[in-house]
C-alpha positions as CSV (number, residue, x, y, z in Angstrom):
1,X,-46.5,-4.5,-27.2
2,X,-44.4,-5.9,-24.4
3,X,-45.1,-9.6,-25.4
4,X,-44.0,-8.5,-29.4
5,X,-40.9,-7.3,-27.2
6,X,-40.4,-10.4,-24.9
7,X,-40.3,-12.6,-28.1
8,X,-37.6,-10.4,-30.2
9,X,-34.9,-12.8,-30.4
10,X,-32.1,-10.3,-29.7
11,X,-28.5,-10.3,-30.9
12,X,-28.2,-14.1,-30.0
13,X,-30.1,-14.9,-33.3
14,X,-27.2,-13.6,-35.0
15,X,-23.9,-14.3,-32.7
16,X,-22.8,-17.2,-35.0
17,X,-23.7,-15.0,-37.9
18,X,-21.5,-12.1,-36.8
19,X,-18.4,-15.1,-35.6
20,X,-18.5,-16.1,-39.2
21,X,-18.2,-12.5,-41.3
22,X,-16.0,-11.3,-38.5
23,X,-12.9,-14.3,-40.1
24,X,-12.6,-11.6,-42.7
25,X,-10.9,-9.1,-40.5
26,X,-9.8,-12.3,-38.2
27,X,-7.7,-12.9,-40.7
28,X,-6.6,-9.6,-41.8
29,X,-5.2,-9.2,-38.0
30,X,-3.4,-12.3,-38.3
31,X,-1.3,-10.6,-41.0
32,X,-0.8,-6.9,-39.5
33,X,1.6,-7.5,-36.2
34,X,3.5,-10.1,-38.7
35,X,3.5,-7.3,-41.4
36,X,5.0,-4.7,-39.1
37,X,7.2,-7.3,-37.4
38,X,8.7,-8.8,-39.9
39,X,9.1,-6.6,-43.1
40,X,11.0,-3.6,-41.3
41,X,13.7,-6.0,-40.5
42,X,13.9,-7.4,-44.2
43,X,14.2,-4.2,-45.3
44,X,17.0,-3.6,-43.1
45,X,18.9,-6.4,-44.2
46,X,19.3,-4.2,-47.3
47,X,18.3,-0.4,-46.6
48,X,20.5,1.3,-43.3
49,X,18.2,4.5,-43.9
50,X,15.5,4.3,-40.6
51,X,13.5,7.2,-42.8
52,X,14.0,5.2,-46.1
53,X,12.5,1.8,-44.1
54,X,9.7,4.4,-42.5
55,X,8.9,5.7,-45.8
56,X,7.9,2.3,-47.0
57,X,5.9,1.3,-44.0
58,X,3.6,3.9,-44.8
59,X,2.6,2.9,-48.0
60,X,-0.1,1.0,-46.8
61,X,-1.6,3.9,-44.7
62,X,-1.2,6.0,-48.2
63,X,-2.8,3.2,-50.5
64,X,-5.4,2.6,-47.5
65,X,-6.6,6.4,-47.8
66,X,-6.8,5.7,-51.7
67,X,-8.0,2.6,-52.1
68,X,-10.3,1.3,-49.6
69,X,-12.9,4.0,-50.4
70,X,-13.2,3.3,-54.3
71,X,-13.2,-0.2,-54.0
72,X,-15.5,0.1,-51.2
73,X,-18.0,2.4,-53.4
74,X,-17.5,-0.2,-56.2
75,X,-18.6,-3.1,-54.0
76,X,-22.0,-1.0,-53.6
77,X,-22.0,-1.4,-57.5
78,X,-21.5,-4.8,-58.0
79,X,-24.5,-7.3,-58.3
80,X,-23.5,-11.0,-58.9
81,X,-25.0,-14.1,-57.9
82,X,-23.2,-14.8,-54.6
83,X,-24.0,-10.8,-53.7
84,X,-21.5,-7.6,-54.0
85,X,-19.3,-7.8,-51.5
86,X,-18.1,-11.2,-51.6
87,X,-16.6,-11.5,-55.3
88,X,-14.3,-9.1,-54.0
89,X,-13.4,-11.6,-50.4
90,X,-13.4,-14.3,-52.8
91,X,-10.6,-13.1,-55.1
92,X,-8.3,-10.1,-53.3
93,X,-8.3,-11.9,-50.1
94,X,-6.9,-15.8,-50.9
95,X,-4.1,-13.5,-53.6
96,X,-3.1,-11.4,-50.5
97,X,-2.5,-14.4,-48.7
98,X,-0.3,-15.9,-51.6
99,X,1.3,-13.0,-51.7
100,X,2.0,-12.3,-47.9
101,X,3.3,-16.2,-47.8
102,X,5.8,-14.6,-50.6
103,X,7.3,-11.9,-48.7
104,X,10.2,-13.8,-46.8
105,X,10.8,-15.3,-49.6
106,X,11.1,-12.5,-52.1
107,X,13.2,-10.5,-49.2
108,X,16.2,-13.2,-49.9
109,X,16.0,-12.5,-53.9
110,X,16.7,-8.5,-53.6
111,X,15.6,-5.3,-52.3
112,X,13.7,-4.9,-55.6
113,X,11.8,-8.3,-55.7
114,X,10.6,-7.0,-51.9
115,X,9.3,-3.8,-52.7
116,X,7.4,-5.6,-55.4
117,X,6.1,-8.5,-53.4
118,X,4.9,-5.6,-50.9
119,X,3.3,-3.1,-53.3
120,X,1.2,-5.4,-54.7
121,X,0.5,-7.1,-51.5
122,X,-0.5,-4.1,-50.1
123,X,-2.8,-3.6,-53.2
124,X,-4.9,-6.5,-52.2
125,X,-5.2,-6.8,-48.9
126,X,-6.1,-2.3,-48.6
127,X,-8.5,-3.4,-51.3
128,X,-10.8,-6.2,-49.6
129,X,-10.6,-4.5,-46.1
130,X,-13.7,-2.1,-47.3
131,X,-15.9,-5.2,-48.8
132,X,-14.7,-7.4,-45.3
133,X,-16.4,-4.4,-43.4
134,X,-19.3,-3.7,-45.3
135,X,-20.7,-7.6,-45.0
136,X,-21.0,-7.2,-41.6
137,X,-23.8,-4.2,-42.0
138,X,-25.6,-5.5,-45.0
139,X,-26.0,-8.7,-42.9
140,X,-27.0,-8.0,-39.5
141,X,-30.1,-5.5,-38.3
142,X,-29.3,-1.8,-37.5
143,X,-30.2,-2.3,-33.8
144,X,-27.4,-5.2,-33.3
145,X,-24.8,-3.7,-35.2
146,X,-23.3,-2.7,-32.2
147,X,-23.0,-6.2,-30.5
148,X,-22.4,-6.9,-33.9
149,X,-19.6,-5.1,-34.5
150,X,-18.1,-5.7,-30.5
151,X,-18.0,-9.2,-31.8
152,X,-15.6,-8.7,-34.9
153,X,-13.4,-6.5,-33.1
154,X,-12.9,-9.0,-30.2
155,X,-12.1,-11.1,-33.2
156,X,-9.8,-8.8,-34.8
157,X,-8.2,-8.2,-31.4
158,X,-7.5,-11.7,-30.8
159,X,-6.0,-12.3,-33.9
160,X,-3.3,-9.1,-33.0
161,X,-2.5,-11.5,-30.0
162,X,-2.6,-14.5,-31.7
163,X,-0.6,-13.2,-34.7
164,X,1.9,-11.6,-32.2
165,X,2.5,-14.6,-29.5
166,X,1.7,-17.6,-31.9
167,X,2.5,-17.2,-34.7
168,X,5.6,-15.0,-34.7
169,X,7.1,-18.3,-32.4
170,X,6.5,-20.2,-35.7
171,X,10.2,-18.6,-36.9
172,X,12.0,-20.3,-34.9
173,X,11.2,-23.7,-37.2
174,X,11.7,-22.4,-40.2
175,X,12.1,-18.2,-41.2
176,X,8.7,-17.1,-43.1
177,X,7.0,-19.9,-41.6
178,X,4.5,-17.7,-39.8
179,X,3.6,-15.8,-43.3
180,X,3.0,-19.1,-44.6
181,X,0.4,-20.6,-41.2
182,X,-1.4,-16.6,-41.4
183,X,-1.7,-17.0,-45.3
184,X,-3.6,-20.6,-44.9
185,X,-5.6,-19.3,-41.8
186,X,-6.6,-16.6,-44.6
187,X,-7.7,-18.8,-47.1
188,X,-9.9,-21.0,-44.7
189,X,-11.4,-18.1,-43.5
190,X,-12.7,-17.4,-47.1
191,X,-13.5,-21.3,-47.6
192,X,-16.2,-20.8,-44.4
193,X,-17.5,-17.4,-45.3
194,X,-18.4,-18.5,-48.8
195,X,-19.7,-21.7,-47.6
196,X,-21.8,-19.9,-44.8
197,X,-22.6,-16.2,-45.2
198,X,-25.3,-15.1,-47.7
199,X,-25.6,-11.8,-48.5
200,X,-28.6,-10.3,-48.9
201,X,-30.0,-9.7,-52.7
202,X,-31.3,-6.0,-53.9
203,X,-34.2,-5.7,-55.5
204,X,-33.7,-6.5,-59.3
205,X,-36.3,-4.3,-60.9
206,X,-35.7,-2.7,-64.4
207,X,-37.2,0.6,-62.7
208,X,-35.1,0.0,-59.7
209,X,-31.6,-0.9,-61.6
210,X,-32.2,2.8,-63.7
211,X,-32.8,4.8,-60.9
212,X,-29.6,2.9,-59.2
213,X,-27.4,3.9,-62.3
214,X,-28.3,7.6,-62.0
215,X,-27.4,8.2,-58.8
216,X,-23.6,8.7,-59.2
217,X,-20.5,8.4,-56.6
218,X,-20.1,11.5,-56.3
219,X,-23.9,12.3,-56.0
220,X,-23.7,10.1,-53.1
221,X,-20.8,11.6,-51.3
222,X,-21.9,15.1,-52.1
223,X,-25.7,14.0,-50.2
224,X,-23.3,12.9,-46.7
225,X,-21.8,16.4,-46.7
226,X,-24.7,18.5,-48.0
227,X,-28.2,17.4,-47.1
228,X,-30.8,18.1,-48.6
229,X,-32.6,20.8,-48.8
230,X,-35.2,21.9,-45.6
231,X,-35.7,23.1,-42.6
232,X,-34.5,20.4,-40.5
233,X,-31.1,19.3,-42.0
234,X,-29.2,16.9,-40.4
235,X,-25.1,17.0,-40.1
236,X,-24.4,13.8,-37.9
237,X,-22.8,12.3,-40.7
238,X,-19.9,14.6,-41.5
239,X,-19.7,15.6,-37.7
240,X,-19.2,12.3,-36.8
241,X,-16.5,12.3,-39.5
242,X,-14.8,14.9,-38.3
243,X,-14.9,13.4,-34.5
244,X,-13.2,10.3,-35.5
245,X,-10.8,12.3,-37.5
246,X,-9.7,13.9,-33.9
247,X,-10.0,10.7,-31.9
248,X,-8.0,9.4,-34.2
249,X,-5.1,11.9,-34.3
250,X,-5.0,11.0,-30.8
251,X,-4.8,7.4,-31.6
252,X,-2.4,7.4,-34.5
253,X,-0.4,10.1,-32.9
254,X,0.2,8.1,-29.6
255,X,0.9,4.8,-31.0
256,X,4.2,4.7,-32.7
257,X,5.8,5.9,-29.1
258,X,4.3,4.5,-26.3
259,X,7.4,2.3,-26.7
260,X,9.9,4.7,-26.7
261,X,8.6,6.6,-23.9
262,X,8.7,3.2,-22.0
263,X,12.5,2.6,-22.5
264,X,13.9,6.6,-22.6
265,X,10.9,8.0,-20.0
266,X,10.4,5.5,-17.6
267,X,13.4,3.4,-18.1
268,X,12.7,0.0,-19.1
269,X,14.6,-2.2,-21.4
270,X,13.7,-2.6,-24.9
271,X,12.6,-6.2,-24.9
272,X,9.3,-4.6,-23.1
273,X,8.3,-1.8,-25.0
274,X,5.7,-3.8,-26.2
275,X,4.5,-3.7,-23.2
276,X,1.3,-0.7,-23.3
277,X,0.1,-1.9,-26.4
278,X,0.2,-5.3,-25.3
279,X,-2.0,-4.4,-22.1
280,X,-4.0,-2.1,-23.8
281,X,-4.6,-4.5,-26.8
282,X,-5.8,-7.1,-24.3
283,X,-8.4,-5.1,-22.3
284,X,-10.1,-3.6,-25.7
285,X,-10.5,-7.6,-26.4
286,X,-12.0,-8.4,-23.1
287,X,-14.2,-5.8,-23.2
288,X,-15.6,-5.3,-26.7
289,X,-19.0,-7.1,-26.8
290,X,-19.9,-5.9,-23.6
291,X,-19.3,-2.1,-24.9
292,X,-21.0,-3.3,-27.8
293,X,-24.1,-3.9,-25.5
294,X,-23.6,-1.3,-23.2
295,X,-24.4,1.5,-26.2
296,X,-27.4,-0.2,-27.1
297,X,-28.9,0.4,-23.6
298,X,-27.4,4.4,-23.0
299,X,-27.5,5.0,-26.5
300,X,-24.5,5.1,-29.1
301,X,-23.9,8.5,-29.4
302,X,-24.0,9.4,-25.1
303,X,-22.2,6.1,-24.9
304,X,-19.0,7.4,-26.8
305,X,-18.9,10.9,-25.5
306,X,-18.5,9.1,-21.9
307,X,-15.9,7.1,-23.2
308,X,-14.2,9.9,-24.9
309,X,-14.3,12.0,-22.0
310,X,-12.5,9.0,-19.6
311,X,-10.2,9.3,-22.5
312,X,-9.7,12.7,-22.1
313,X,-8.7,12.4,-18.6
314,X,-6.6,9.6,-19.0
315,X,-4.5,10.9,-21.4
316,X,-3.8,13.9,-19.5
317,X,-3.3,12.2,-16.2
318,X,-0.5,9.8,-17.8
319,X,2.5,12.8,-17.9
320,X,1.6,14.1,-14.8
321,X,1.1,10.6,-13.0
322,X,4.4,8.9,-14.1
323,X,5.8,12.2,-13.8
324,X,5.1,12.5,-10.1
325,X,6.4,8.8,-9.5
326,X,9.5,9.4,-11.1
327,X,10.1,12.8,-9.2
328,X,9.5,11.2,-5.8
329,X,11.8,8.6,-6.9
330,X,10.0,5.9,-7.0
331,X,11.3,2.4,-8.4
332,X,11.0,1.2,-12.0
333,X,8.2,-1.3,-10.9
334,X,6.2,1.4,-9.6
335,X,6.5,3.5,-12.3
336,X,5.8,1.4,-15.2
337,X,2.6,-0.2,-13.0
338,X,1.3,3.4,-12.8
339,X,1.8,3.8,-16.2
340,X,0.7,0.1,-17.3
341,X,-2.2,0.5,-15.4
342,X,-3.4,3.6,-17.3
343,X,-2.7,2.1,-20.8
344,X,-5.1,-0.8,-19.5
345,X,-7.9,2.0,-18.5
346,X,-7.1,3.5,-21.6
347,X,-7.7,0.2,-23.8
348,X,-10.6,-0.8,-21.7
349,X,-12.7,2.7,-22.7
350,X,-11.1,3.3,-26.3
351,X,-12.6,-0.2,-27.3
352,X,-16.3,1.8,-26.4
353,X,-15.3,4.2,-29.5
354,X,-14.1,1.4,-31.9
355,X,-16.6,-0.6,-31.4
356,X,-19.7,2.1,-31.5
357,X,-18.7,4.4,-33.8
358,X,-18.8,2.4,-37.3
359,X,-22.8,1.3,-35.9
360,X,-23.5,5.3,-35.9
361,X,-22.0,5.5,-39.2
362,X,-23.8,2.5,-41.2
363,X,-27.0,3.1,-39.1
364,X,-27.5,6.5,-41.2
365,X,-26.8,4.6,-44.8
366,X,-29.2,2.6,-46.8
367,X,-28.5,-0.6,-48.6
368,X,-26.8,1.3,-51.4
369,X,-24.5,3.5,-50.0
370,X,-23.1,1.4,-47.6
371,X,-19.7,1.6,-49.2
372,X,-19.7,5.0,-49.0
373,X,-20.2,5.8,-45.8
374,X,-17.5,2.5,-45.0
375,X,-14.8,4.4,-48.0
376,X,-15.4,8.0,-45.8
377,X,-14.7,6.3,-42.5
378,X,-11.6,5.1,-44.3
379,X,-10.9,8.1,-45.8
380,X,-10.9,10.2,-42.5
381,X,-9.1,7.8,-40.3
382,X,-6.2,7.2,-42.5
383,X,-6.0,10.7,-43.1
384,X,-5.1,10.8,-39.2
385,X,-3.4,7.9,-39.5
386,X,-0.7,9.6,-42.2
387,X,-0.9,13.2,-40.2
388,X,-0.9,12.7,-36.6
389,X,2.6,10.6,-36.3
390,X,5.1,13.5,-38.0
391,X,2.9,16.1,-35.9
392,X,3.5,14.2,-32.1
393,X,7.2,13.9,-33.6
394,X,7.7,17.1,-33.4
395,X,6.1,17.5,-30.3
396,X,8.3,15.5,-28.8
397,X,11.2,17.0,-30.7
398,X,10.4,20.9,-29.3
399,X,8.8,19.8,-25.7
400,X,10.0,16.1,-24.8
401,X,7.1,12.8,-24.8
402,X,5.2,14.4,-21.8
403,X,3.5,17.0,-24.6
404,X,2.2,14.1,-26.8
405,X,-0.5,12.8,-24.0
406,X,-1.4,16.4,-24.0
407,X,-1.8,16.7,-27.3
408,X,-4.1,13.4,-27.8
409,X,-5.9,14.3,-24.6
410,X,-6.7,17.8,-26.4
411,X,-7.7,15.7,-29.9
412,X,-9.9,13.4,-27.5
413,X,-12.2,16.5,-25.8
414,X,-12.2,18.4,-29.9
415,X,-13.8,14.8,-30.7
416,X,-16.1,15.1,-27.6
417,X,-17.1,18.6,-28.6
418,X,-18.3,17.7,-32.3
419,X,-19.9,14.7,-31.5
420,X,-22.4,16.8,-29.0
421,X,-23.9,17.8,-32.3
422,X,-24.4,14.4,-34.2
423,X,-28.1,13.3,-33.9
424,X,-28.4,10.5,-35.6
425,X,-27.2,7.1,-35.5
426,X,-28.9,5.4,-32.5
427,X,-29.8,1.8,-32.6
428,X,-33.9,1.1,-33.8
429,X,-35.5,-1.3,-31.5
């Protein structure tokens, strides 16, 4: 048995593998810190509402909650001769970059050519995120999904940065040229995938294709929710769903002020309110493969409840900790490294969630629901995603920003407390 062990191959059998499928969501990261750049300020130039511009920022939260399950579940459907998930990659992916190279241009037409030019941008790219995210699982083994999935979101992290220091410095040749370099990096990425990645083919059977057919979406959905009947009945999957609901209202909820709490807490200028997502975004991509790693040897499941308990504590330390500083009159510097240095904690053990919790997810699918269990993931973080920022507005509205790290701290334990009941999802060596 241990030589059968010594000779497993590992995770390195499929590094270049997972460097290849993770371009996909390289890609999409290109386009996100551009998209949220960029497009507020176009809409500026012809909207002086901030809640009219906010309004249409969020429609790709609300079209993400919408769409990325169905076409996600469709995907699971499709059969064609170069697999199920890549017709999809091959198609919404090089039109989103078209489109997305259109944007600054359409922004000098009118207001209405924008709006256009972003709707059906937005279409796309929500579309192909759930096929780009299913490839990963249907190509790599269960056990290495985690290192797996550390690699893409390294990969996805690194094209944030690059996306936000590169390419944005592109603008200064020309306006829109950085929607233009992100679009062609987009349609590469799809050249190499379909030259590279193969997916793996069902089995083709007339008795196997029937018995496919009658088992419906919503059969599928209903089975995650509702096991079957018997004594031993196993809830991981909604309970994880409902944990990454709360770490996620902690997330979502935290993020669109962590710059304004720089410059009207702790006093910084604005030019550096970038600053704690900028640290934090950096340590997740330092450390995601080896949290990816780590959670195959504790175990995915203990792995993440450490990590969300760090969280916990983090969270709640950050009012009290800058708080204190400030009181004793400390200077600026101080302050924001006290505060800096948390956000970097914070990024180095919220990367241990990302990274683990999609490998619990998939590790409880088969090959034909894959898509579900990927749309549901969707479905329950962009519901936090569209819920969580109004709720730590207000928040802050009744009880000032300190009450916001409170209130993701509390969402951070609720997710710690469910996920003490999930059972399933560990890696299968």
């Amino acid at each position: 048995m241990k030589n059968e062990e010594t000779k497993k191959p590992g995770f390195r059998k499929y590094f270049v593998r997972t460097f290849i499928i993770g371009l996909g969501l390289f890609s999409l990261s290109l386009m996100d810190p551009l998209y949220n750049t960029y497009v507020p300020l176009y809409l500026r130039r012809y909207i002086g509402a901030n809640f009219l511009v906010g309004g249409i920022m969020t429609l790709d939260n609300i079209l993400q909650l919408l769409l990325i399950p169905v076409v996600a579940i469709w995907s699971d459907r499709t059969r064609t001769r170069i697999g199920r998930r890549m017709p999809f990659i091959a198609v919404m992916l090089p039109v989103s970059a078209l489109l997305f190279h259109l944007i600054p241009l359409m922004a000098v037409v009118s207001l209405w050519a924008l709006i256009a030019i972003i709707f059906f941008f937005n279409i796309f790219k929500t579309s192909v995120r759930g096929p780009v995210v299913a490839l990963m699982p249907d190509t790599i083994p269960g056990e290495y999904r985690s290192e797996a999935n550390g690699v893409i979101s390294m990969m996805g992290g690194i094209g944030v940065i690059i996306g936000t220091l590169v390419l944005t410095r592109l603008s200064v040749i020309r306006d829109g040229m950085p929607f233009t370099a992100a679009g062609i990096c987009t349609i590469l990425a799809v050249v190499v995938l379909l030259l590279f990645v193969r997916e793996k083919l069902p089995d083709s059977t007339p008795e196997k294709t029937e018995e496919k057919k009658r088992f419906s979406i919503m059969a599928s959905i209903r089975q995650v929710f509702f096991p079957g009947e018997g004594t031993a009945r196993d809830y991981s999957a909604p309970l994880i769903l409902i944990s990454l609901f709360f770490w996620f209202m902690a997330y979502e909820g935290l993020q669109p002020f962590l710059g304004l709490y720089l410059v009207e807490v702790i006093g910084v200028a604005e030019s550096n309110a970038a600053l704690a997502q900028g640290v934090a975004g950096i340590s997740g991509v330092a450390l995601a493969i080896p949290s990816g790693y780590a959670a195959h040897r504790l175990g995915r499941r203990r792995f993440i409840r450490i990590c969300l308990v760090f969280l916990t504590i983090i969270l709640l330390a950050v009012p009290f900790s800058t708080g204190f500083a400030l009181r004793q009159g400390l200077s600026l510097n101080a302050c924001l490294l006290i505060f800096l240095l948390l956000m970097f904690l914070y990024g180095t053990v919220w990367i241990g969630v990302m990274v683990n919790s999609f490998p619990m997810i998939w590790q409880m699918t088969n090959y034909d629901n894959v898509g579900v269990y990927t749309g549901l993931y969707y479905t329950f973080s962009q519901s936090a995603a569209i819920f969580a920022p109004p709720i730590t507005g207000l928040i802050i509205d009744l009880g000032g920003y300190r009450g916001i790290f409170i209130f993701s701290g509390l969402c951070m334990f609720a997710a710690w407390c469910t996920m003490g009941g999930v059972k399933a999802g560990e890696p299968e060596d």
